[in-house]
C-alpha atoms as a printed R data frame, in Angstrom:
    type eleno elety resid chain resno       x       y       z
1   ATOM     1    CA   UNK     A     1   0.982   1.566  -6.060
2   ATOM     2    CA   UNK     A     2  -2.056   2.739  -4.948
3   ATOM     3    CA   UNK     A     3  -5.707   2.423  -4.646
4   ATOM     4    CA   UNK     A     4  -8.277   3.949  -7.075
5   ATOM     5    CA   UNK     A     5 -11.859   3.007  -7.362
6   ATOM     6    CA   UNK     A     6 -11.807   0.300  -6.326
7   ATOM     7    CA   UNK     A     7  -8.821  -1.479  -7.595
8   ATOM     8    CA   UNK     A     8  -5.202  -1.440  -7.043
9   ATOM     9    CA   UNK     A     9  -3.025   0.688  -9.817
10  ATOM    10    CA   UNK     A    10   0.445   0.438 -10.390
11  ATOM    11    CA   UNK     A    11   2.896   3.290 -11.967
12  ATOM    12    CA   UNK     A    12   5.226   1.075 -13.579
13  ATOM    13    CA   UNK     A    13   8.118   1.623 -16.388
14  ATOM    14    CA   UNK     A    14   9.758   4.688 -14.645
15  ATOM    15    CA   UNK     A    15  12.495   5.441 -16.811
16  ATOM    16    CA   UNK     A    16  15.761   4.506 -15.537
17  ATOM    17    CA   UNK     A    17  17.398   7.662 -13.945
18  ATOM    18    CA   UNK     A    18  21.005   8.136 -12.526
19  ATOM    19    CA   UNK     A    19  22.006   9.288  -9.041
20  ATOM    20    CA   UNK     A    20  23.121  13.068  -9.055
21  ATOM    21    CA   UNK     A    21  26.508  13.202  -7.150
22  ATOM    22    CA   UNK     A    22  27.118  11.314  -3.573
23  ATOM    23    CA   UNK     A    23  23.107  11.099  -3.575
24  ATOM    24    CA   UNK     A    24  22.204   8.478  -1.189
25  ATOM    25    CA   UNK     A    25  19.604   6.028  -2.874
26  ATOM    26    CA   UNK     A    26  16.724   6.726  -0.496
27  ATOM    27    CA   UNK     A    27  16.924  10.576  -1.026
28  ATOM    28    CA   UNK     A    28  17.275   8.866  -4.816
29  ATOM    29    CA   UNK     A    29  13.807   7.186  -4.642
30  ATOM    30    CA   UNK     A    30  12.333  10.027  -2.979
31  ATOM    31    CA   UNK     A    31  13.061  12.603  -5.703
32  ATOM    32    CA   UNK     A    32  12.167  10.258  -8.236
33  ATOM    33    CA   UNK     A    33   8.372   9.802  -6.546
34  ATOM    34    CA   UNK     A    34   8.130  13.294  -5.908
35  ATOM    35    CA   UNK     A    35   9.030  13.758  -9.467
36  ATOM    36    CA   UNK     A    36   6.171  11.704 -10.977
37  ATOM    37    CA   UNK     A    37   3.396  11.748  -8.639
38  ATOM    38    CA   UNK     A    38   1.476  14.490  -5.979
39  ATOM    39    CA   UNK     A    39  -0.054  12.064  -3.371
40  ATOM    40    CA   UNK     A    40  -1.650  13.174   0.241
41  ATOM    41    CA   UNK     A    41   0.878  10.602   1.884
42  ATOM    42    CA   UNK     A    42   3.612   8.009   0.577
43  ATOM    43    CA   UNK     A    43   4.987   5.044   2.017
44  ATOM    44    CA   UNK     A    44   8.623   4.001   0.276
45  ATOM    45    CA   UNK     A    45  11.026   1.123   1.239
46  ATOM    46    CA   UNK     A    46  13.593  -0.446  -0.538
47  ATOM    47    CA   UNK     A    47  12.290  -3.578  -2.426
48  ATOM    48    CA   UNK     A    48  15.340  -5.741  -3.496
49  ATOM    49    CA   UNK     A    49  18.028  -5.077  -6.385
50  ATOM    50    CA   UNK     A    50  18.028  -6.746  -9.580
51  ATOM    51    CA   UNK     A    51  20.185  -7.981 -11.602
52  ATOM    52    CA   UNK     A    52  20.047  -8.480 -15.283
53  ATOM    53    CA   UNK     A    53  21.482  -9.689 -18.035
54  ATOM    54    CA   UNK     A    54  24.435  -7.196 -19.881
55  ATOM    55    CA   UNK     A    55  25.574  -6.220 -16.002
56  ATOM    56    CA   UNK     A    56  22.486  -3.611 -15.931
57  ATOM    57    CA   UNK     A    57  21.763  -3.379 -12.368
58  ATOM    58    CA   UNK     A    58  17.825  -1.938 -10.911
59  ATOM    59    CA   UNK     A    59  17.449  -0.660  -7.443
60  ATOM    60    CA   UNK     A    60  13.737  -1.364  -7.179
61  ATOM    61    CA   UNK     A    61  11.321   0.651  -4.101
62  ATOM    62    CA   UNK     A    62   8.183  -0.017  -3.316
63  ATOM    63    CA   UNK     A    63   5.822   2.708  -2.856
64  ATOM    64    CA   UNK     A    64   2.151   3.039  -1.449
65  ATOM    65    CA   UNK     A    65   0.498   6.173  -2.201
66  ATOM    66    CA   UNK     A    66  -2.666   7.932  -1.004
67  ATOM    67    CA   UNK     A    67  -5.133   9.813  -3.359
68  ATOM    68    CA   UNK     A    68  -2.228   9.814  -5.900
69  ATOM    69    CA   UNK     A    69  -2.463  11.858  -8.899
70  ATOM    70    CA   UNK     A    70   0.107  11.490 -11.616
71  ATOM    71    CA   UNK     A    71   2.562  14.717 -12.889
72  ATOM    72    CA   UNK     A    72   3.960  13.627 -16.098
73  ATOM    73    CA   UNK     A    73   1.320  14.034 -19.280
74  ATOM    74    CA   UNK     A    74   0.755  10.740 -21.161
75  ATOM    75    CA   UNK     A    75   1.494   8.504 -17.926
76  ATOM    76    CA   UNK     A    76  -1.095   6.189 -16.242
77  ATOM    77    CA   UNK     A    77  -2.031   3.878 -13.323
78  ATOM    78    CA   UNK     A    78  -1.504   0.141 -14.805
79  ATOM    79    CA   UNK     A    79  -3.863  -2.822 -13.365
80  ATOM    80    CA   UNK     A    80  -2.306  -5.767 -11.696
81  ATOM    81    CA   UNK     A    81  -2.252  -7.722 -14.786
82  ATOM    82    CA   UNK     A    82   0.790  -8.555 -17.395
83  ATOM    83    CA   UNK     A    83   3.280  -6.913 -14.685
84  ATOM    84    CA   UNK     A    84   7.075  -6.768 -15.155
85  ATOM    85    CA   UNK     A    85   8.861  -8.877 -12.996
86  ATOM    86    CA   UNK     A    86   9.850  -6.037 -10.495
87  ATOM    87    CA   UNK     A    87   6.330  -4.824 -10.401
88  ATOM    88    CA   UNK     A    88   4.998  -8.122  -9.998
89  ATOM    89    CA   UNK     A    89   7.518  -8.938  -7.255
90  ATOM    90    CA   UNK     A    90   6.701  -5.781  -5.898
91  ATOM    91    CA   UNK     A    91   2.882  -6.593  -5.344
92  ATOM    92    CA   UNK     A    92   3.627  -9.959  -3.936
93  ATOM    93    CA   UNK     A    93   5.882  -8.383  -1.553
94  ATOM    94    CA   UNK     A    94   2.804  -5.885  -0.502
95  ATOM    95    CA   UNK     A    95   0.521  -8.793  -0.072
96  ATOM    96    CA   UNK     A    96   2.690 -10.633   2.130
97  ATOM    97    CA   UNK     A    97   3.808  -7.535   4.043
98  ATOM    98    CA   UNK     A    98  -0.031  -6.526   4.481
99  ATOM    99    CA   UNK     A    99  -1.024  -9.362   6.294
100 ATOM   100    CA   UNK     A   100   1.483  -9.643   9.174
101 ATOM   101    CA   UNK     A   101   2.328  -5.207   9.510
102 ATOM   102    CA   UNK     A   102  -0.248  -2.316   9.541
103 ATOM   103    CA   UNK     A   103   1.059  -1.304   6.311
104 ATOM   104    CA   UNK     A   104  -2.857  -1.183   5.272
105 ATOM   105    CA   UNK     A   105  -2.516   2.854   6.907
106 ATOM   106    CA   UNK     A   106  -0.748   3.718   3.507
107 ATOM   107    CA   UNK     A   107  -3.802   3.684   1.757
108 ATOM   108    CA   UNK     A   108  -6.063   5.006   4.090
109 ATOM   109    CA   UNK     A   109  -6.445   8.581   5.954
110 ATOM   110    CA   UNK     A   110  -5.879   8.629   9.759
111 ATOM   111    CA   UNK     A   111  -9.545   7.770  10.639
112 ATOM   112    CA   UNK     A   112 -11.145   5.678   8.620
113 ATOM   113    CA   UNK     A   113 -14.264   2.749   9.401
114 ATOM   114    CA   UNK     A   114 -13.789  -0.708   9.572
115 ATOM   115    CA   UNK     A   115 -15.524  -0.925   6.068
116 ATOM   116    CA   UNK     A   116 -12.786   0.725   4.717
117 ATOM   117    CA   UNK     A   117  -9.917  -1.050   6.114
118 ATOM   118    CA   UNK     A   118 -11.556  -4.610   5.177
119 ATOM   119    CA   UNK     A   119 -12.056  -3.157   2.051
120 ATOM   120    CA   UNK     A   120  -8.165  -2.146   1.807
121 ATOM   121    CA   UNK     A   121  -7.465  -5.953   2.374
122 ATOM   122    CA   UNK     A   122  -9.757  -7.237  -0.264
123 ATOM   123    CA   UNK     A   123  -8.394  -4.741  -3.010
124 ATOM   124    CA   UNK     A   124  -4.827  -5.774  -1.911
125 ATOM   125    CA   UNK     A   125  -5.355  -9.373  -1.829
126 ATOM   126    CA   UNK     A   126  -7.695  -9.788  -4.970
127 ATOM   127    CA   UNK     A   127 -10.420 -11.587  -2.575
128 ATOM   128    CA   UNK     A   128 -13.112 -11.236  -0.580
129 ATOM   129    CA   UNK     A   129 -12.647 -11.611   3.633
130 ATOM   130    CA   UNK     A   130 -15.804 -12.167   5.689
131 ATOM   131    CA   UNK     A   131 -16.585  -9.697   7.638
132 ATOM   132    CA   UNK     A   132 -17.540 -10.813  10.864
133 ATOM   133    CA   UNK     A   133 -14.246 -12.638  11.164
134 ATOM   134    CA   UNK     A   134 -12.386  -9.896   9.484
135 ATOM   135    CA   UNK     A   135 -13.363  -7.948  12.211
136 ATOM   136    CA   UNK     A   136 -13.248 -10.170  15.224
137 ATOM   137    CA   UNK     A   137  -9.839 -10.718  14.185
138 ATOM   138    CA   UNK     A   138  -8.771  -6.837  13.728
139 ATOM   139    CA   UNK     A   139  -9.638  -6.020  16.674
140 ATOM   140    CA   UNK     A   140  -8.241  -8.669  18.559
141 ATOM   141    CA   UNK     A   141  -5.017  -7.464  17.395
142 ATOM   142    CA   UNK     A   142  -5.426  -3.898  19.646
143 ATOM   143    CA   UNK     A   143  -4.055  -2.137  16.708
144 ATOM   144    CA   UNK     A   144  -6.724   0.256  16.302
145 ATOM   145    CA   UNK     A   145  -8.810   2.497  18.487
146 ATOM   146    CA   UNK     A   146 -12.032   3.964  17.864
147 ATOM   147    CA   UNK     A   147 -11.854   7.374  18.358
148 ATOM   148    CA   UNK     A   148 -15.260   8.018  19.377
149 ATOM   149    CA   UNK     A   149 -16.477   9.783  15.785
150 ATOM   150    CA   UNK     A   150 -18.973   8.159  13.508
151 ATOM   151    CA   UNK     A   151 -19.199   9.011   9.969
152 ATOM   152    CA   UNK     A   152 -22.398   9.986   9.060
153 ATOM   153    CA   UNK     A   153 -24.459   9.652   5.917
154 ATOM   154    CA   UNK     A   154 -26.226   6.574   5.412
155 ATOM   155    CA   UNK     A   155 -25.735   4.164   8.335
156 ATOM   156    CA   UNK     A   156 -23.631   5.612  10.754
157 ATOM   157    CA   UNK     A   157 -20.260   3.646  11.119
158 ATOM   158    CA   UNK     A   158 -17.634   4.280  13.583
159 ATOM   159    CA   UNK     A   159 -14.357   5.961  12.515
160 ATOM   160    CA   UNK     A   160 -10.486   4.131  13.831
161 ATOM   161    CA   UNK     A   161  -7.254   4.688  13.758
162 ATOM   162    CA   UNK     A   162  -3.665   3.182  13.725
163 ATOM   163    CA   UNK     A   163  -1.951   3.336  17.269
164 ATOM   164    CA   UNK     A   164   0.986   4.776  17.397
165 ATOM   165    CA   UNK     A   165   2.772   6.626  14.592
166 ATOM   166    CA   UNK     A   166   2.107   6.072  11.022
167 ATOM   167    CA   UNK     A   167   4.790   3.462   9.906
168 ATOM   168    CA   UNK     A   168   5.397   0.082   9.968
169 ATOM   169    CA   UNK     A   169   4.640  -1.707  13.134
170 ATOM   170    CA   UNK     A   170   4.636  -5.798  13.357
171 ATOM   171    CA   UNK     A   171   1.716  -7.664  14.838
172 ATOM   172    CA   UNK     A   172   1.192 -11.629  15.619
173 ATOM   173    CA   UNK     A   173   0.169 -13.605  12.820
174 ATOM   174    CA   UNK     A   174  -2.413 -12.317  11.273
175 ATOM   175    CA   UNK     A   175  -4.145 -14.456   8.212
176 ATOM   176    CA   UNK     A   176  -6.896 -12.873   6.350
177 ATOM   177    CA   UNK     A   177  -7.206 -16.506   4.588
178 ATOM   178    CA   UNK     A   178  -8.666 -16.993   8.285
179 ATOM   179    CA   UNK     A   179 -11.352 -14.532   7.357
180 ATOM   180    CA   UNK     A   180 -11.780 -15.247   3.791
181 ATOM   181    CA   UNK     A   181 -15.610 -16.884   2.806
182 ATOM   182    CA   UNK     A   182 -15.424 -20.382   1.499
């Protein structure tokens, strides 16, 4: 998945593909990604494994990627409509996962405005958040520090980042539902 003008896009119907010898399945999923899309940074975990009928078995990943750009001629980002049930269990998955981890960084370069991450939300969750409260919230959290930039052209707007490293951290309940408008 990832996050194009404005909207998220999904890459699904990857051909089914079998492990080369004693691969591990995360090395799998890697080679696979790498295979189909150039992105500036990727996110991957392990999604669940599926089961269907005739004993055909899918190992499904999700993956976030930044400024993505697809390899393979004839392939192309999908909307978040008629999904398969992998992808769609995929993307309910993210939206969960997005509002209690800072898994929001997989979309977004290491500094980035407030504007931006809000935004982020809003694309994920198919809603709008109020800002004030979006914000109030946020930073509540101590997730992000300003790091004393400000992006420039048009109103100036202060530039943040992630603490710590970029992966998945856990933070206290956070609800963007709290910060959606009525």
């Amino acid at each position: 998945m990832t996050i194009q003008d404005g909207h998220l896009r999904i890459l699904g119907g990857l051909p089914a593909h079998r492990l080369q010898k004693a691969e591990p399945l995360d090395q799998a999923a890697q080679r696979l990604l790498k295979q189909e899309v150039i992105a500036d940074h990727t996110y991957l975990e392990q999604l669940y494994t599926f089961a269907f009928r005739g004993g055909r078995v899918v190992v499904a990943y999700l993956a976030l990627v930044r400024n993505a750009r697809l390899k393979q001629p004839g392939r192309a980002w999908n909307t978040t409509h008629d999904l398969s049930e992998i992808a769609s269990y995929g993307l309910k998955r993210l939206r969960n996962k997005i509002t209690y981890t800072n898994l929001a960084f997989a979309f977004l370069p290491d500094r980035f405005t407030l504007s931006e991450l809000q935004s982020t939300y809003e694309v994920v969750l198919e809603r709008s958040v109020d800002k004030r409260n979006f914000r109030k919230k946020i930073l509540s959290l101590d997730i992000l520090t300003a790091d004393g930039a400000v992006r420039r052209g048009g109103r100036p707007a202060r530039l943040y980042r992630f603490t710590g490293p970029r992966e998945v951290s856990f933070w206290p309940s956070f609800s963007p539902a709290a910060a959606s408008r009525n």
